[in-house]
DRENDO-1510 file (C-alpha; in Angstrom, 1 decimal, always signed):
<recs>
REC; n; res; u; v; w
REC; 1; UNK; -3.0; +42.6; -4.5 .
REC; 2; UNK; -4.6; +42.3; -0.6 .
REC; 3; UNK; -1.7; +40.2; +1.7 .
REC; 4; UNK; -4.2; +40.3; +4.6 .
REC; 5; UNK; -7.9; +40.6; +4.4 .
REC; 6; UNK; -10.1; +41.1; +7.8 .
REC; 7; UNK; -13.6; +39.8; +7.7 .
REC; 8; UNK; -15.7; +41.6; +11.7 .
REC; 9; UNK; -18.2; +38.9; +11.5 .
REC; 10; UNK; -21.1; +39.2; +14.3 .
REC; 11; UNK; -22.9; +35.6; +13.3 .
REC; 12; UNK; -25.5; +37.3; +11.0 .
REC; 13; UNK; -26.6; +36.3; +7.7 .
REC; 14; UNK; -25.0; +39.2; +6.4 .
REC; 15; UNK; -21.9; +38.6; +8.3 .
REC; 16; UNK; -21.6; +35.4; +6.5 .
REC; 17; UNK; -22.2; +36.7; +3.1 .
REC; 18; UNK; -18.9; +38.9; +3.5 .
REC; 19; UNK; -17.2; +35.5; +4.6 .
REC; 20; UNK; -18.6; +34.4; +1.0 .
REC; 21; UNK; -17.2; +37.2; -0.6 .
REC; 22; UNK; -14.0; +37.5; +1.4 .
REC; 23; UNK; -13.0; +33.6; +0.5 .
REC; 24; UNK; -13.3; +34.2; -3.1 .
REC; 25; UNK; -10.8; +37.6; -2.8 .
REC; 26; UNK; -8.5; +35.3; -0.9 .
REC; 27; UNK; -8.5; +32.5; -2.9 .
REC; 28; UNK; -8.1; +34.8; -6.2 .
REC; 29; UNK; -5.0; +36.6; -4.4 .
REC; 30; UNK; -3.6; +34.4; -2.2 .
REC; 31; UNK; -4.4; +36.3; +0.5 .
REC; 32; UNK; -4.4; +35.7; +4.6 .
REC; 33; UNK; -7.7; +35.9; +6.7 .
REC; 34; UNK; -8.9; +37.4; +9.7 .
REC; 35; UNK; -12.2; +36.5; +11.3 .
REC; 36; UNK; -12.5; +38.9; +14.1 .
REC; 37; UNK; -15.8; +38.8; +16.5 .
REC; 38; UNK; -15.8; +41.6; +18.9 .
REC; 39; UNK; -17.5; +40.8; +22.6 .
REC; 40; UNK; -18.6; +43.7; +24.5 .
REC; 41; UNK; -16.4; +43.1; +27.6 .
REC; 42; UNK; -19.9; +43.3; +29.8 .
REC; 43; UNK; -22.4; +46.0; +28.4 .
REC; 44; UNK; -24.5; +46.0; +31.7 .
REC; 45; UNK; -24.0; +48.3; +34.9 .
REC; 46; UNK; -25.1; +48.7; +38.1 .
REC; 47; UNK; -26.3; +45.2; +38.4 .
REC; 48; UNK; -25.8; +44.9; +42.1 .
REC; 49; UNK; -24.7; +42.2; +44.4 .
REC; 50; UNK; -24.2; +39.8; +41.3 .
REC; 51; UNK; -22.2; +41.8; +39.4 .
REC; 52; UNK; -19.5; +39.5; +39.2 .
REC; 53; UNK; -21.1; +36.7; +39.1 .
REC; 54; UNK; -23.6; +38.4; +36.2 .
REC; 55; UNK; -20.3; +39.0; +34.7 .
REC; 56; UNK; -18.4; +35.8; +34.5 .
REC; 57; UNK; -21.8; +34.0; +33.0 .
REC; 58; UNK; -21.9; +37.1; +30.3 .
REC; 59; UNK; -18.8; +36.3; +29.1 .
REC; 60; UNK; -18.8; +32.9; +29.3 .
REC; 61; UNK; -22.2; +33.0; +27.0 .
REC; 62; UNK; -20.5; +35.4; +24.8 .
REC; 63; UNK; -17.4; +34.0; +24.3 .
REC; 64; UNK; -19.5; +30.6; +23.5 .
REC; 65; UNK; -21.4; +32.3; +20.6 .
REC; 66; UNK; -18.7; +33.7; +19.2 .
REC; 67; UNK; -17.1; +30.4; +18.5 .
REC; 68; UNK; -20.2; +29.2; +17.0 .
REC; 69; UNK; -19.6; +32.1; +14.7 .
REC; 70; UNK; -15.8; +31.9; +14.3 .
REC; 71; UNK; -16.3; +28.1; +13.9 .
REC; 72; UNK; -19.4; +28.7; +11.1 .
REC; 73; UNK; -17.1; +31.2; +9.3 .
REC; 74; UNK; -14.1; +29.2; +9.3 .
REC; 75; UNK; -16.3; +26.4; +8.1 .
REC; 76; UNK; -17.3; +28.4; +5.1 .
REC; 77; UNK; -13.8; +29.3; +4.1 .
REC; 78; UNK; -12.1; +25.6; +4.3 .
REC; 79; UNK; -15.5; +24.9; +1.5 .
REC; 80; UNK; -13.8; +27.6; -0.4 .
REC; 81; UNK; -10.6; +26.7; -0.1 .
REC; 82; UNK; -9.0; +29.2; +2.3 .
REC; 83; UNK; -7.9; +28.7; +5.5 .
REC; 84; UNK; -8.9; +31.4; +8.0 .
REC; 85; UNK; -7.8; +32.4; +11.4 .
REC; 86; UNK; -10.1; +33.7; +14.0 .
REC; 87; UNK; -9.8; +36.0; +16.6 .
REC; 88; UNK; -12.4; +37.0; +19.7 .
REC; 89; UNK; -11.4; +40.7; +20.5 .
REC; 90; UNK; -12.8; +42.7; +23.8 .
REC; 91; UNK; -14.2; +46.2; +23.2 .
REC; 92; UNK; -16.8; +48.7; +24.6 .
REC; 93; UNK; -17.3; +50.2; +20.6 .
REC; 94; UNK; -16.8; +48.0; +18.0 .
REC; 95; UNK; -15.8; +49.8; +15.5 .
REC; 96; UNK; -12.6; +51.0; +17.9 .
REC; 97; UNK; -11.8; +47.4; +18.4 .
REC; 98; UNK; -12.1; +46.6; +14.3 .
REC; 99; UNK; -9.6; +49.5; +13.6 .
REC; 100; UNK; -7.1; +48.3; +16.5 .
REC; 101; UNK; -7.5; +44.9; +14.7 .
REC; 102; UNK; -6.5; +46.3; +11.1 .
REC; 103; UNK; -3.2; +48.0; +13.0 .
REC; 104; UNK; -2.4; +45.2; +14.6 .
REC; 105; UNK; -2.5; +42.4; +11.8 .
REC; 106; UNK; -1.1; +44.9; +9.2 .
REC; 107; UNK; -4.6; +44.1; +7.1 .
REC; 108; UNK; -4.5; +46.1; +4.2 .
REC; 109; UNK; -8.3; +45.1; +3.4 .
REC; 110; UNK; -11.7; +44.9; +5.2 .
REC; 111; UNK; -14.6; +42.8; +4.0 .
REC; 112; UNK; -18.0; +43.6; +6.2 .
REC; 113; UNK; -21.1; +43.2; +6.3 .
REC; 114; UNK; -23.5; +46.1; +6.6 .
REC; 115; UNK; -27.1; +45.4; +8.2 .
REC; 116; UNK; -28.4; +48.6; +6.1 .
REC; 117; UNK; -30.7; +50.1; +9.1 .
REC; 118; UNK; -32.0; +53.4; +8.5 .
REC; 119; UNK; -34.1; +56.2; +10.2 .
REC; 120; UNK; -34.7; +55.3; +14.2 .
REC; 121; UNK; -33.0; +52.1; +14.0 .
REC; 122; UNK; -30.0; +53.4; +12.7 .
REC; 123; UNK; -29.9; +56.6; +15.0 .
REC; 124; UNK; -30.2; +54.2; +17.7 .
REC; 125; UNK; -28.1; +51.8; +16.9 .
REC; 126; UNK; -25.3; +53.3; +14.5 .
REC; 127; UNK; -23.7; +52.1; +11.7 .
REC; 128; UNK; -20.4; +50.6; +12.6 .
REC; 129; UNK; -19.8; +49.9; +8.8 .
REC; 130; UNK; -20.3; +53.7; +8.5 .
REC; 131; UNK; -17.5; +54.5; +11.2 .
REC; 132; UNK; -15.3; +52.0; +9.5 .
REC; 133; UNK; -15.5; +54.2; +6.5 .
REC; 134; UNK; -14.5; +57.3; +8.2 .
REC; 135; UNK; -11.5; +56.2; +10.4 .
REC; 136; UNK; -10.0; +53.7; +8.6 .
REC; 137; UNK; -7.4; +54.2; +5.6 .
REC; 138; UNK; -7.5; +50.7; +3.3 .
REC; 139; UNK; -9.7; +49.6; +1.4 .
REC; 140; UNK; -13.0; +48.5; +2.6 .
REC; 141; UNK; -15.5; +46.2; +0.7 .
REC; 142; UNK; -19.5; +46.8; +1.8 .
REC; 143; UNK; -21.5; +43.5; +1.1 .
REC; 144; UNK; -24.9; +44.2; +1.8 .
REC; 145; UNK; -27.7; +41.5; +1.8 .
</recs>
């Protein structure tokens, strides 16, 4: 039924509980999967004289936990019996960088976590589960802890 199933993981608990449920589609369909861990390319401005420098160690942190993710979530899927390959993407807004993701691997499902903020927290921060829902046209699946 799903060829290709993207998992946007961010490290979370919650992130990981869509792994969970992600490894037992693939295993049931056969399915390929997608770890994708978006880095903000470098979210600060006007830093000064150390901007690049401020830069390079950003990125270089960054990059660093999103292999711990990547690594954690790939762990998680061998226990389950599906391999998984994963992918550090670059992108300002998330949620842009998730939908260039799906276009680009041909993913014909998305399995997400979703933090479930509300009122200030939410208005402040987003939802990018939410945006997923509105610009994308496959199937997504919402696990919520």
């Amino acid at each position: 039924m799903f060829k290709h199933i993207l998992v946007p993981i961010d490290g979370s608990k919650t992130s990981m509980l869509a792994v969970s449920k992600a490894a037992g589609l693939a295993k049931t369909f056969g399915s390929k999967v997608t770890l994708l861990y978006v880095i903000d390319p470098y979210p600060f401005t006007g830093v000064g004289a150390d901007f690049g420098y401020g830069q390079e160690q950003y990125l270089t942190a960054a990059t660093a936990e999103a292999n711990i993710a990547i690594d954690a979530a790939k762990k998680a899927m061998a226990e389950a019996g599906v391999q998984a390959e994963g992918v550090i993407a670059e992108g300002h807004v998330v949620h842009d960088a998730i939908v260039d993701a799906v276009k680009n691997i041909s993913a014909d499902l998305i399995v997400m976590g979703s933090h479930g903020r509300r009122g200030l927290e939410k208005l402040m921060l987003g939802s990018v589960t939410q945006r997923i829902l509105s610009l994308v046209h496959i199937p997504v699946l919402v696990v919520r802890d």
